[in-house]
C-alpha positions in Angstrom: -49.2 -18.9 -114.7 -51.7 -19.4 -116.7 -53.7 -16.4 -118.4 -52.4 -13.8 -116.5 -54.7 -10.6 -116.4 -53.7 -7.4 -118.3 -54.1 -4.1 -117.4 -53.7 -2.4 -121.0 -56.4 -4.9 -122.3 -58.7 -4.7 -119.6 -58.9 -1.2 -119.7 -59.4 -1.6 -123.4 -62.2 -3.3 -123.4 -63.7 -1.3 -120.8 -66.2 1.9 -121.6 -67.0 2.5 -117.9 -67.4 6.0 -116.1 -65.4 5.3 -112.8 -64.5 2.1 -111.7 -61.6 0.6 -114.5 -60.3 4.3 -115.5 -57.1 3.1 -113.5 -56.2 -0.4 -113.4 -52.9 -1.9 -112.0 -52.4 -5.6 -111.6 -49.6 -7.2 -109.6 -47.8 -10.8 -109.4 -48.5 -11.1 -105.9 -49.0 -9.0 -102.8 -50.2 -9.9 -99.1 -54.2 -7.7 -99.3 -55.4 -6.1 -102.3 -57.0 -3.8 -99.7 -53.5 -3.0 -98.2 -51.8 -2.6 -101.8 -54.5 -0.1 -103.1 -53.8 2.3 -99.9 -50.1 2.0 -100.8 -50.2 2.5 -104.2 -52.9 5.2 -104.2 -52.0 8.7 -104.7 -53.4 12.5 -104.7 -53.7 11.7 -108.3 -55.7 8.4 -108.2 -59.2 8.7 -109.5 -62.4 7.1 -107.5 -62.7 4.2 -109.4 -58.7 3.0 -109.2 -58.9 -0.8 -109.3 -55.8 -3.0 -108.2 -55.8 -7.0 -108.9 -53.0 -9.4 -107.3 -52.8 -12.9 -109.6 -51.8 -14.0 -106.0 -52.4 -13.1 -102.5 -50.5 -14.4 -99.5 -52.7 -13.0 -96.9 -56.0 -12.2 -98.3 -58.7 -11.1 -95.4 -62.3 -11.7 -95.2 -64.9 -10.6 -92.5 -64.2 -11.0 -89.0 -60.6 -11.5 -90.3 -61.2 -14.5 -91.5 -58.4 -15.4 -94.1 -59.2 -16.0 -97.9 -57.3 -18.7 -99.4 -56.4 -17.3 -102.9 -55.1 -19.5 -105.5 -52.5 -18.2 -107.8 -53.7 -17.4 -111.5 -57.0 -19.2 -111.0 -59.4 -16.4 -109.8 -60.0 -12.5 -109.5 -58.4 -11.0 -106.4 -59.0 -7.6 -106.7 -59.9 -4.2 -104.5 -61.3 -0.6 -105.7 -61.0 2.9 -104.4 -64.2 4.7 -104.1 -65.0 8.1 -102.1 -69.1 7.5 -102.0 -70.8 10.4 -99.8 -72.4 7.8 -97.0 -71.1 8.0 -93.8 -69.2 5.2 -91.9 -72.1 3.3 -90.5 -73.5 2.9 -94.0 -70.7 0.6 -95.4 -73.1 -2.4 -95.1 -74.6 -0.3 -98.2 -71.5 -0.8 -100.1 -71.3 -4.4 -99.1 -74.3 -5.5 -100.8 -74.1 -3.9 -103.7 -71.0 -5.5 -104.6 -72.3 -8.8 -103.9 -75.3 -8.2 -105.9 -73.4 -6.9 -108.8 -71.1 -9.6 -108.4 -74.4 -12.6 -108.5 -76.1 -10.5 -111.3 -72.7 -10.9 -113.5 -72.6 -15.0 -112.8 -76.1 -15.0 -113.5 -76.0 -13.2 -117.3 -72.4 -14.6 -118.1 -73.2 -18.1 -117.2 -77.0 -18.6 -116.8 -76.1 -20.1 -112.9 -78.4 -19.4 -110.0 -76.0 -18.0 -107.4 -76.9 -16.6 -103.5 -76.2 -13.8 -101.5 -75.3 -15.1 -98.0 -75.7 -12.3 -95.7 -73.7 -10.1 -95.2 -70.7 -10.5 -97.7 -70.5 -14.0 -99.4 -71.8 -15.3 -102.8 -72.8 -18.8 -103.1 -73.8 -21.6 -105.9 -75.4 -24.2 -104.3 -75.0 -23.2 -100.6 -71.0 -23.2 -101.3 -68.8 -20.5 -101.0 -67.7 -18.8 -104.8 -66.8 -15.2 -104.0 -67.1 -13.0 -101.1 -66.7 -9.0 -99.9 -64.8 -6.8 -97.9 -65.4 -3.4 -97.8 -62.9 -1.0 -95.3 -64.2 2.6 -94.9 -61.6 5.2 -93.5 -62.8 8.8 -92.2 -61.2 11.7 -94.4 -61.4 15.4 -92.9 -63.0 18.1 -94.8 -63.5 15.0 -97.9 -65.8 12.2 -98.7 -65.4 8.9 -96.3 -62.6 6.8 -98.3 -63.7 3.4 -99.4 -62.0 0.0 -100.3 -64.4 -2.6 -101.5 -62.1 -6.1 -101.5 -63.7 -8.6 -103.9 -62.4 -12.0 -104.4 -64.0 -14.2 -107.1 -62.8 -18.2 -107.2 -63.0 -18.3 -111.0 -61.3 -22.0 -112.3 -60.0 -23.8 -109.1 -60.3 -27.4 -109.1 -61.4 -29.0 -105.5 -57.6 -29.4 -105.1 -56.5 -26.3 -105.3 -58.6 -25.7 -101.9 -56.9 -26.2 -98.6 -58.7 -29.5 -97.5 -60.4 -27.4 -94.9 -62.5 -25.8 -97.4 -63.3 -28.5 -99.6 -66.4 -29.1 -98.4 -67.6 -25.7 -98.1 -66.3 -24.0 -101.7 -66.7 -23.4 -104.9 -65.3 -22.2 -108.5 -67.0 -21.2 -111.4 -65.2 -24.1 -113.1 -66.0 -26.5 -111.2 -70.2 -25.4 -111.0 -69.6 -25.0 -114.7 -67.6 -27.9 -115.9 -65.1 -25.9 -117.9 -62.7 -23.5 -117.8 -63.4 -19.3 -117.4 -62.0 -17.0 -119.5 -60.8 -14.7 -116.2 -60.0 -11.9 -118.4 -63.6 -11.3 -119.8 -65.3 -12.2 -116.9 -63.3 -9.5 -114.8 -64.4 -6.7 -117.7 -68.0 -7.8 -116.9 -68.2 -7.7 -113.1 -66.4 -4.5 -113.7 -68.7 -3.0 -116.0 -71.5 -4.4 -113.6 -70.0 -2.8 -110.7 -69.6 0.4 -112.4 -73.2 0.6 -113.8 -74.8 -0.1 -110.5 -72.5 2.0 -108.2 -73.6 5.2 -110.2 -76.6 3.9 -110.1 -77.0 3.5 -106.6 -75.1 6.5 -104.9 -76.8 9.3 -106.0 -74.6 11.5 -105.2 -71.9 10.2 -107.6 -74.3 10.5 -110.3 -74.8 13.8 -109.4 -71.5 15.1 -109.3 -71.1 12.8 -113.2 -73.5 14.8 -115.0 -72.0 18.2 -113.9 -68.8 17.3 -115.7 -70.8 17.0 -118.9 -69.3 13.7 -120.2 -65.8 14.2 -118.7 -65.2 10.4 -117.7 -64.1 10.5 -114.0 -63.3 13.1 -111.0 -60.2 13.2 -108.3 
């Protein structure tokens, strides 16, 4: 497998707030989404980030399947607790596709989309998309998953011919490989920055700790 991701070195290069404080990344699992749930403890911090090299049953909206190459992109779900209620996870939906177009955009001077609701596009084809799951906790903030897949250096074969038509990878829109490693520590910085930015309510609760870096 080529370039597998490290946890230890991308929480090194990381100086984020929330999202990156915890990082575990596995070989292969069937949902990111599912794994974080299973994984995730009493003592995992908002912000706990989970990243599979491989998934064997990845999800998208409407439970559409995501085909996720092995090694060749970023497959990958956090934990948040934001204070919105259930109906408001389209909110949490678009700001991960907009940090996830901003990133492309400064990393790699490309001109990618946001097809609404959930999907990100470079020329009209499909290069990352969104899922976000909300569950209801009692007497606590709504828990969040926000799923994020990124196709990062497939070729057009590593597509199912189904999907050849209709996807994309960095590499490919580029014309050379993508260091995966320091692209995930930007979309996670990115994703950081603008989640405290846009849930006030986080931020909130970040300057009462007085530079304490994260909360349970």
């Amino acid at each position: 497998m080529p370039h597998r991701l490290i946890a230890e070195e991308l929480k090194a290069d990381l100086d984020t707030l929330v999202i990156g404080q915890q990082i575990t990344v596995l070989e292969q699992t069937a949902s990111t989404n599912d794994a974080i749930l299973e994984i995730a403890n009493v003592n995992s911090k908002e912000g706990f980030v989970v990243f599979a090299e491989h998934q064997t049953a990845g999800r998208g909206q409407r439970g559409n399947r995501w085909d996720s190459a092995a090694g060749k992109g970023l497959w990958f779900s956090i934990l948040l607790r934001p204070e919105i209620d259930l109906s408001s996870s389209p909110r949490l939906t678009a700001w991960a596709a907009e940090a996830i177009c901003n990133t492309i955009q400064r990393e790699f001077s490309l001109k990618p989309t946001i097809k609404h609701p959930n999907d990100v596009q470079i020329d009209a084809l499909k290069v990352a998309g969104v899922l976000v799951e909300m569950r209801a906790q009692e007497k606590a903030s709504h828990l969040a998953v926000a799923g994020i897949g990124v196709n990062v250096n497939q070729s057009l074969e590593d597509f199912p011919e189904e999907l050849q038509s209709r996807a994309i990878s960095l590499a490919m829109a580029l014309g050379t490989q993508v260091n995966r490693q320091k692209f995930a520590v930007a979309l996670l910085r990115t994703l950081d920055r603008t989640y405290r930015a846009r849930f006030a309510s986080l931020g909130e609760k970040l300057t009462t700790l007085n530079g304490q870096n994260g909360f349970i």
